[in-house]
KOLGULUM-457200 format. One record per atom (N, C-alpha, C): residue in three letters; x, y, z. Coordinates in steps of 0.05 Angstrom, whole numbers, padded with zeros to 5 digits, always signed. Layout:
<atoms>
ALAXYZ;...
</atoms>
This chain:
<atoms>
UNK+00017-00024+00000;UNK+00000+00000+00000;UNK+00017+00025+00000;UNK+00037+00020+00021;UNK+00054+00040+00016;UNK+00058+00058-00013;UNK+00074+00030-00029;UNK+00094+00034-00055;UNK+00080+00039-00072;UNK+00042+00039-00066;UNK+00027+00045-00081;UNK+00025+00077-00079;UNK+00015+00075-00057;UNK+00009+00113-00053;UNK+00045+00133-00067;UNK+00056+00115-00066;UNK+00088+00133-00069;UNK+00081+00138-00100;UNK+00080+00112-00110;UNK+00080+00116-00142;UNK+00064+00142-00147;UNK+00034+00130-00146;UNK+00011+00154-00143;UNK+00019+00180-00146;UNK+00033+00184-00126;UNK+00045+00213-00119;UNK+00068+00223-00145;UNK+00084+00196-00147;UNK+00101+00211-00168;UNK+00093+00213-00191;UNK+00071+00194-00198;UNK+00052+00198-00226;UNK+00044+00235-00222;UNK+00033+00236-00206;UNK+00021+00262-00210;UNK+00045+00286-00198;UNK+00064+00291-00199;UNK+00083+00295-00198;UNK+00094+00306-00238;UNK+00109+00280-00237;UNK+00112+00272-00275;UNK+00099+00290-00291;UNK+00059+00285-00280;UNK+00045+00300-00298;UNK+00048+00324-00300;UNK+00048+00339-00271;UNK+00057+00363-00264;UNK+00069+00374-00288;UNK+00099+00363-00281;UNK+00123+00376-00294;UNK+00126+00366-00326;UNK+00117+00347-00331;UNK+00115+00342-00359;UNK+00127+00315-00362;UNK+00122+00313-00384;UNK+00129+00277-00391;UNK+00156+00278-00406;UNK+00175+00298-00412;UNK+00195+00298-00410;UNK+00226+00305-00387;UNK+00209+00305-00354;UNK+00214+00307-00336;UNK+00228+00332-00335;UNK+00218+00354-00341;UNK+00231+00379-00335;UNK+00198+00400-00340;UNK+00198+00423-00336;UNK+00171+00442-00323;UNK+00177+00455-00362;UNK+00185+00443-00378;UNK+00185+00466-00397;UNK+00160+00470-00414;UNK+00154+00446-00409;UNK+00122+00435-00428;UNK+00099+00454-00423;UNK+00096+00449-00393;UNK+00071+00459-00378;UNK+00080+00496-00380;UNK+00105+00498-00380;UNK+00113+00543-00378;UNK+00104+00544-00405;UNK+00108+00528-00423;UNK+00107+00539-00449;UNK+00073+00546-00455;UNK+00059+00528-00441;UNK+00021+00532-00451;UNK+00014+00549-00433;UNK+00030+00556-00406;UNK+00022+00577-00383;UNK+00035+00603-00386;UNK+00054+00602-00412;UNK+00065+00629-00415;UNK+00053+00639-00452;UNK+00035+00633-00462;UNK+00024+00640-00478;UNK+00014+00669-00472;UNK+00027+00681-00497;UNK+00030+00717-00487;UNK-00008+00721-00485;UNK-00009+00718-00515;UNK-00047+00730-00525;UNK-00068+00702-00511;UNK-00065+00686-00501;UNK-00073+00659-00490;UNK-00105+00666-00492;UNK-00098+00698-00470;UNK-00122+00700-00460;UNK-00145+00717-00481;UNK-00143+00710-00504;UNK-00155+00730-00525;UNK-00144+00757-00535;UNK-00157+00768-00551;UNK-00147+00797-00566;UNK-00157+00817-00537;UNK-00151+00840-00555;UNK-00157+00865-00533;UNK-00178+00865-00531;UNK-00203+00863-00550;UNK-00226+00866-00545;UNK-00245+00864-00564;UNK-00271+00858-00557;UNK-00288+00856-00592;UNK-00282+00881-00608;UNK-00296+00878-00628;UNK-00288+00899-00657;UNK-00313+00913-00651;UNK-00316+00947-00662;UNK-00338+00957-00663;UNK-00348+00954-00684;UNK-00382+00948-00683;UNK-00402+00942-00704;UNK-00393+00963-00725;UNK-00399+00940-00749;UNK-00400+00966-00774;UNK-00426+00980-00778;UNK-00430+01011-00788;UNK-00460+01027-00786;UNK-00480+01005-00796;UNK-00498+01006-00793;UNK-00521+00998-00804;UNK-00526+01006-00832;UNK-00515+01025-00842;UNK-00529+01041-00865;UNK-00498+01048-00879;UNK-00491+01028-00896;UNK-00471+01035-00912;UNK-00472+01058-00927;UNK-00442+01071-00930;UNK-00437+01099-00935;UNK-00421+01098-00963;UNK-00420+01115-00983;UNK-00415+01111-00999;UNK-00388+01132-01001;UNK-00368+01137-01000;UNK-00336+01155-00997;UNK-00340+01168-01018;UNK-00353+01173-01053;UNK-00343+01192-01062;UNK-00367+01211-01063;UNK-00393+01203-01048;UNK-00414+01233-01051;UNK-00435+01223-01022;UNK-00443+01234-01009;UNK-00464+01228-00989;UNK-00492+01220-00988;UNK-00500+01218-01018;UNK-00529+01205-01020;UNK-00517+01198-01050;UNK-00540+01165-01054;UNK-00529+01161-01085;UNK-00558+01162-01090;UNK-00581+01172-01076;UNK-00608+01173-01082;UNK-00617+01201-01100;UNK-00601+01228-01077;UNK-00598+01258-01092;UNK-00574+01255-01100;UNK-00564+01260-01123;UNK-00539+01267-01126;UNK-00541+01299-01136;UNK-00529+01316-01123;UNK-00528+01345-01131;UNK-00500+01353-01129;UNK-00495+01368-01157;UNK-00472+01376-01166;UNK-00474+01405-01146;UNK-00446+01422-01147;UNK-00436+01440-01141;UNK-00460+01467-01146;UNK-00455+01463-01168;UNK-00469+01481-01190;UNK-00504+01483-01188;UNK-00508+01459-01181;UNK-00534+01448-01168;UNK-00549+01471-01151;UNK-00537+01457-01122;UNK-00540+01475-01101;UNK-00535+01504-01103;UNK-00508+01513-01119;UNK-00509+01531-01122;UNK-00511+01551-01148;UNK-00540+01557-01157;UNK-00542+01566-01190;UNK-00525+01596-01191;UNK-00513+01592-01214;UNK-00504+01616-01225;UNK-00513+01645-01228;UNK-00510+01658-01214;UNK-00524+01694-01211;UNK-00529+01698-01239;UNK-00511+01684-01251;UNK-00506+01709-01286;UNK-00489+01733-01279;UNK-00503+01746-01294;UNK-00491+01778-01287;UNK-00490+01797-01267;UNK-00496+01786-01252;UNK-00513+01802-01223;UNK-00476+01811-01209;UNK-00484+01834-01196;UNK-00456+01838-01181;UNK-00464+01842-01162;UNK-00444+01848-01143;UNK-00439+01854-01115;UNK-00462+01832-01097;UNK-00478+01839-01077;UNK-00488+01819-01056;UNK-00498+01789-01064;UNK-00507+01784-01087;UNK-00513+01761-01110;UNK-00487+01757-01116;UNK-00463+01764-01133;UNK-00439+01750-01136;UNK-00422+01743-01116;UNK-00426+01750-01090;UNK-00414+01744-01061;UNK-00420+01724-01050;UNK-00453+01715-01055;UNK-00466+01700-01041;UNK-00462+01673-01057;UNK-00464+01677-01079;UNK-00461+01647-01098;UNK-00435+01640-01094;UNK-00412+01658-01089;UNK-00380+01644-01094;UNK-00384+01632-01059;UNK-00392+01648-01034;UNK-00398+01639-01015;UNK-00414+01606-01022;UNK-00437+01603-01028;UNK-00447+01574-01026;UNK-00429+01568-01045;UNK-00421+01559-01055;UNK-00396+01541-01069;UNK-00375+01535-01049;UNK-00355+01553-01036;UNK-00345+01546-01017;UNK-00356+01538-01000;UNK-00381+01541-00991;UNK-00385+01523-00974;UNK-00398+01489-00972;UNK-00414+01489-01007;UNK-00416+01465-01009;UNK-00385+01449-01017;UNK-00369+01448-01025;UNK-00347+01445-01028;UNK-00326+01439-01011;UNK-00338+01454-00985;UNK-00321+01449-00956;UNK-00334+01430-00942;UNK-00363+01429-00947;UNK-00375+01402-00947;UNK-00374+01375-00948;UNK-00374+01373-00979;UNK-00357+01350-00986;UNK-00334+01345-00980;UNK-00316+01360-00983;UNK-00288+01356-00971;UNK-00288+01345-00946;UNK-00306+01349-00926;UNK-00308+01342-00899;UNK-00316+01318-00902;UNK-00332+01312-00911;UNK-00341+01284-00911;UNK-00320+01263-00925;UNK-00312+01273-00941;UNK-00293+01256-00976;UNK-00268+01249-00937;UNK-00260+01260-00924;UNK-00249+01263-00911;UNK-00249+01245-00885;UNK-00275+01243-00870;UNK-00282+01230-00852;UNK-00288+01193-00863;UNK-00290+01188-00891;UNK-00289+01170-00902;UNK-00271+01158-00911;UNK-00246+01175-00912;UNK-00215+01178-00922;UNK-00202+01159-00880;UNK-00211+01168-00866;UNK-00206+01161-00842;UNK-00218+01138-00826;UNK-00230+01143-00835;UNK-00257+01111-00836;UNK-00239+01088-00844;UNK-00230+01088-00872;UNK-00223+01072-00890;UNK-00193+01061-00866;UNK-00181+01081-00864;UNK-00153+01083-00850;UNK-00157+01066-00827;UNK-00178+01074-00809;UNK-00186+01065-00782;UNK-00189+01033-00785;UNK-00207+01020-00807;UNK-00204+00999-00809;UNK-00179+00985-00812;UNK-00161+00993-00836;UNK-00131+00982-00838;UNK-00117+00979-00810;UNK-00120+00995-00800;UNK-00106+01002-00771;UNK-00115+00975-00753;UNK-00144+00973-00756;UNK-00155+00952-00739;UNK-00144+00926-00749;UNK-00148+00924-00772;UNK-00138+00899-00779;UNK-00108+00888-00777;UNK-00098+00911-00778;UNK-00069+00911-00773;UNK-00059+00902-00738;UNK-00083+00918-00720;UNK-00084+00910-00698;UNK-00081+00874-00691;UNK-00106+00863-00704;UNK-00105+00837-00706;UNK-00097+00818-00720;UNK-00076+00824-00733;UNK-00049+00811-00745;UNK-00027+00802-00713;UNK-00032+00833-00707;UNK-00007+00828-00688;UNK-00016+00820-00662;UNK-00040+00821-00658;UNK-00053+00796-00633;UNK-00046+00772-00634;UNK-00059+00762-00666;UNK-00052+00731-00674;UNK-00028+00728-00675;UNK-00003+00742-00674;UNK+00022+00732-00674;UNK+00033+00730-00647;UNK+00028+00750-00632;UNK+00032+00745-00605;UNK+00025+00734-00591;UNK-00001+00720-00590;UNK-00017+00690-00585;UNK+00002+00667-00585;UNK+00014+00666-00611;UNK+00031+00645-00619;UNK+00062+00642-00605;UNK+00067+00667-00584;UNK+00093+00667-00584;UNK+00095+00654-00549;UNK+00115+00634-00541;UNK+00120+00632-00516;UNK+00144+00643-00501;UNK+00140+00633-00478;UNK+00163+00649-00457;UNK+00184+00645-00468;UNK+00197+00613-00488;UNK+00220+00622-00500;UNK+00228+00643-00521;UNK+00216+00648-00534;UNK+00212+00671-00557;UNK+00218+00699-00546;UNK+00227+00713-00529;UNK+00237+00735-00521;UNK+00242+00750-00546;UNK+00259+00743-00558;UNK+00267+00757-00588;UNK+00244+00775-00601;UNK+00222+00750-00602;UNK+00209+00757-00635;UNK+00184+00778-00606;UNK+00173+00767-00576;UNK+00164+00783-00569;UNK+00173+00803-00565;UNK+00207+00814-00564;UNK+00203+00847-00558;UNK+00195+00859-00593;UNK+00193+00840-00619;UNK+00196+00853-00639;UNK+00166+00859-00641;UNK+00143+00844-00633;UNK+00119+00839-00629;UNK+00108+00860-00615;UNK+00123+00862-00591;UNK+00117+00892-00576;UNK+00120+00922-00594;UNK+00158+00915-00605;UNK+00166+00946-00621;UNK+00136+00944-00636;UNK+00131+00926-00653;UNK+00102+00929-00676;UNK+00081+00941-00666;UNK+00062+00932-00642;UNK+00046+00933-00631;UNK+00048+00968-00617;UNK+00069+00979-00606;UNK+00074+01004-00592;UNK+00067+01024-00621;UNK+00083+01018-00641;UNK+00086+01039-00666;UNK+00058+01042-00676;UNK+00051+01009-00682;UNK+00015+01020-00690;UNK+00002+01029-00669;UNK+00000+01030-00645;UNK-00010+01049-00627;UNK+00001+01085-00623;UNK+00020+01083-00626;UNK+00029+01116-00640;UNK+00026+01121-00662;UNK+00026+01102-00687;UNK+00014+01117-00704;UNK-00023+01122-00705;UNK-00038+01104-00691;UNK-00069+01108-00694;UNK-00066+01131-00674;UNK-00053+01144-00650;UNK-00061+01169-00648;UNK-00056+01187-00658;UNK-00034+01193-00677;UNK-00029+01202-00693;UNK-00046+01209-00710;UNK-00065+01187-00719;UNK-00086+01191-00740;UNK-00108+01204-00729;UNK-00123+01197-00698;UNK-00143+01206-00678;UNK-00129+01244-00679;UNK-00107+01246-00663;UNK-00107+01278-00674;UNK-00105+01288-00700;UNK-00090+01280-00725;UNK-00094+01297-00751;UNK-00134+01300-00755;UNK-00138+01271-00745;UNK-00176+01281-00764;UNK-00187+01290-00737;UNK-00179+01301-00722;UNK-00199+01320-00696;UNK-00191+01343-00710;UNK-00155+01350-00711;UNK-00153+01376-00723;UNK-00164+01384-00753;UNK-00159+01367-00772;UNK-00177+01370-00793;UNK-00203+01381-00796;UNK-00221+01363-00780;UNK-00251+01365-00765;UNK-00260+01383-00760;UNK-00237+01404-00742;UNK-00244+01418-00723;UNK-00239+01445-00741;UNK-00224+01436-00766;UNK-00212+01461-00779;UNK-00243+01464-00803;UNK-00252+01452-00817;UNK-00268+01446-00826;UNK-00293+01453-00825;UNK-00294+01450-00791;UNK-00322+01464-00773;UNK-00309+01498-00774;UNK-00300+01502-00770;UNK-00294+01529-00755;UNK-00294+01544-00786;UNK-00285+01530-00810;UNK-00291+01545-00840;UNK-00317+01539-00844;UNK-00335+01527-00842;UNK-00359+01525-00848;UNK-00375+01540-00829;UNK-00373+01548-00806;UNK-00385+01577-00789;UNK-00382+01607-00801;UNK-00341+01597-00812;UNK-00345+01633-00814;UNK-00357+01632-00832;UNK-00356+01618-00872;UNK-00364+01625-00889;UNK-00404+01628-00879;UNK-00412+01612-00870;UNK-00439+01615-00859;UNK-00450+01643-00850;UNK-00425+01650-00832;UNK-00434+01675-00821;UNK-00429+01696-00837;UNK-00413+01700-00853;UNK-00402+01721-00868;UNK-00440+01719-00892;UNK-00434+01695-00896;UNK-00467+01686-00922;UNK-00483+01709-00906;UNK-00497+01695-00883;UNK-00524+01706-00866;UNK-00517+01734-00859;UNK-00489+01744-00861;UNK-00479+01779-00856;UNK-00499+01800-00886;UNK-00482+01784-00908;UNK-00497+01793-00934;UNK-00527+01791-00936;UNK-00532+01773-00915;UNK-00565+01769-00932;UNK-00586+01790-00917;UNK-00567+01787-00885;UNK-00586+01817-00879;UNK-00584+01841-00884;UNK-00556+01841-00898;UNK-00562+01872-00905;UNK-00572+01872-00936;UNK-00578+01861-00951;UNK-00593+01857-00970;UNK-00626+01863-00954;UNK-00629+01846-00946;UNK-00647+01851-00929;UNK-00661+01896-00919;UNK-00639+01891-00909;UNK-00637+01924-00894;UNK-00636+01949-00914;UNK-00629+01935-00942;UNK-00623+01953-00965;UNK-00594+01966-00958;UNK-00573+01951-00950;UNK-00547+01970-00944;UNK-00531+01957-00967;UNK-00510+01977-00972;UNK-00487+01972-00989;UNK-00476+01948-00979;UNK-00467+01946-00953;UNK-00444+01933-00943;UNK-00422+01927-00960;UNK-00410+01955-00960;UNK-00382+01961-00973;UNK-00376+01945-01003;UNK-00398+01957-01014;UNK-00399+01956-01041;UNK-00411+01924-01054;UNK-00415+01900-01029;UNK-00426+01878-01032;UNK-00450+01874-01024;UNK-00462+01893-01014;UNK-00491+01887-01013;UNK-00512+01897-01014;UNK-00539+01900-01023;UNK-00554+01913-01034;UNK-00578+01913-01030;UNK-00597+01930-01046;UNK-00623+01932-01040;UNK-00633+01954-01059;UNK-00660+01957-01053;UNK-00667+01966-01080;UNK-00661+02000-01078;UNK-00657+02013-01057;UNK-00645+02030-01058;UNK-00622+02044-01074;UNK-00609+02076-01069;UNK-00590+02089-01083;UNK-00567+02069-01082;UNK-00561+02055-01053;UNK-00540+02054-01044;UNK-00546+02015-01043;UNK-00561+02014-01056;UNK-00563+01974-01060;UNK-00534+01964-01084;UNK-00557+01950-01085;UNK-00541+01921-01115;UNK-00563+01947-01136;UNK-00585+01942-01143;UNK-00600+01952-01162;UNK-00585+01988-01161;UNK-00581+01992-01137;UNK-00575+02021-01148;UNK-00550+02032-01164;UNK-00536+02016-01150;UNK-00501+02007-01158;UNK-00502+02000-01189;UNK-00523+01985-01197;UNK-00523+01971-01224;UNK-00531+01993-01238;UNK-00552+02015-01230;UNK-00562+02026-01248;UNK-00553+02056-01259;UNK-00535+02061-01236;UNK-00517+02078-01231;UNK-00485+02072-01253;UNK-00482+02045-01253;UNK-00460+02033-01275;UNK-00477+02041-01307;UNK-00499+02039-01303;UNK-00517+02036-01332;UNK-00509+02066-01336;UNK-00515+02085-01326;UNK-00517+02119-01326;UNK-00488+02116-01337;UNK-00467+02113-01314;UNK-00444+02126-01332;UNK-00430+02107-01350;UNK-00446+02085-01359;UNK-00428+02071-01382;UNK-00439+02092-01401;UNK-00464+02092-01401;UNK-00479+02120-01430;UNK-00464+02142-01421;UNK-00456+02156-01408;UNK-00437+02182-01406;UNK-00426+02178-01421;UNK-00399+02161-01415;UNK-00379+02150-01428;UNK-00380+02149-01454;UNK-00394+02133-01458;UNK-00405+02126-01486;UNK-00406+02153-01508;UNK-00432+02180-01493;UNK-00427+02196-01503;UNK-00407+02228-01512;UNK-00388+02209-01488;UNK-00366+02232-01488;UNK-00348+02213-01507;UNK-00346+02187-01514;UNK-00320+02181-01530;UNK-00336+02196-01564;UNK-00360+02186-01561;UNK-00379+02195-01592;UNK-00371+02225-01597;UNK-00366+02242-01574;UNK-00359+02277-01578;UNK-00335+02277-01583;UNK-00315+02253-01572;UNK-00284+02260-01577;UNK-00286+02256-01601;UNK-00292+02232-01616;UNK-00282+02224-01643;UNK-00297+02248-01657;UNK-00324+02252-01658;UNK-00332+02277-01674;UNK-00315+02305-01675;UNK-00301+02305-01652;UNK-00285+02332-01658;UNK-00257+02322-01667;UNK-00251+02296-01662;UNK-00220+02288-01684;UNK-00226+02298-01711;UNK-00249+02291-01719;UNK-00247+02288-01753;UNK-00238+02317-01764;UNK-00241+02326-01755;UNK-00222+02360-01768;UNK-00201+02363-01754;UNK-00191+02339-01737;UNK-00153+02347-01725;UNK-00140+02340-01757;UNK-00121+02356-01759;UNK-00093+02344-01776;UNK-00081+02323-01761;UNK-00078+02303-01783;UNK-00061+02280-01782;UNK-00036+02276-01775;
</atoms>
């Protein structure tokens, strides 16, 4: 009974340490770096796929669209149209942009879980390839913040041009509104509008007109 219970003991002993009688077996499945899974689930993709080169493929509206051509119109009308252009334009750009980072954000992820699955694979002997696993893993984490600040500052630059051009728009429209010049861009049907400005151009283009008609009539009897 004794030499029984002894065995016993050293059987489970053996198992312990491994069936090549040294602990390297059992460190190697207990030192599995990623053992315990990745960092964490993946975030859901939107519900409502997006399309990167325009924001609806249902409306599609050109530039030109949104914003129709004055024609000939000057001052508070030719301010306002070059205004909505810049701003549909800064529009798109913002978006063409946040989809530009989108695209990136995924690579990044996937790139993330390359280097999970490799580090999973590596054990406590592997020192080597894990500090190279680490250098990998640290750089793509400096570079994704890298990427998190350029598209905040982008974002943020983007927003702050789509306020002023906004506000400068809604500046022109009330004084259109008010009938003021606003320094020669904005108007009303007044002396001092768009219509008065225009009609006031009409007056002295005919001046003009009839003072060059008086010059040439009094050339024709200069000597040559």
């Amino acid at each position: 009974m004794h030499d029984k219970h002894a065995n016993d003991h050293l059987a489970e002993i053996e198992k312990r340490i491994g069936d090549d009688g040294t602990v390297n077996g059992n460190l190697k499945k207990l030192a599995k770096i990623g053992g315990s899974g990745k960092s964490g689930d993946d975030a859901k993709e939107p519900e409502e796929k997006l399309n990167p080169a325009q924001p609806s493929d249902q409306v599609a509206k050109t530039v030109n669209d949104r914003c129709p051509s004055p024609g000939a119109a000057a001052g508070a009308a030719q301010q306002q149209w070059q205004l909505c252009q810049e701003i549909v334009k800064t529009e798109l750009a913002q978006y063409k942009y946040s989809m530009t980072m989108y695209a990136l954000a995924r690579a990044r992820q996937q790139r993330l879980q390359e280097i999970e699955r490799e580090r999973s694979d590596l054990g406590a002997d592997e020192q080597g390839k894990l500090q190279d696993n680490t250098n990998k893993l640290l750089a793509l984490l400096s570079r994704m913040e890298v990427d998190r600040q350029q598209s905040r500052a982008y974002m943020d630059a983007y927003a702050a041009r789509l306020a002023y051009l906004r506000a400068v728009r809604d500046m022109l429209s009330n004084e259109v509104l008010r009938g003021k010049d606003g320094g020669g861009s904005g108007g009303g049907s007044g002396g001092g509008g768009v219509n008065g400005r225009v009609a006031a151009g009409v007056v002295g283009l005919a001046t003009m007109k009839a003072a060059l008609d008086a010059v040439k009539t009094e050339r024709k009897g200069w000597p040559r």
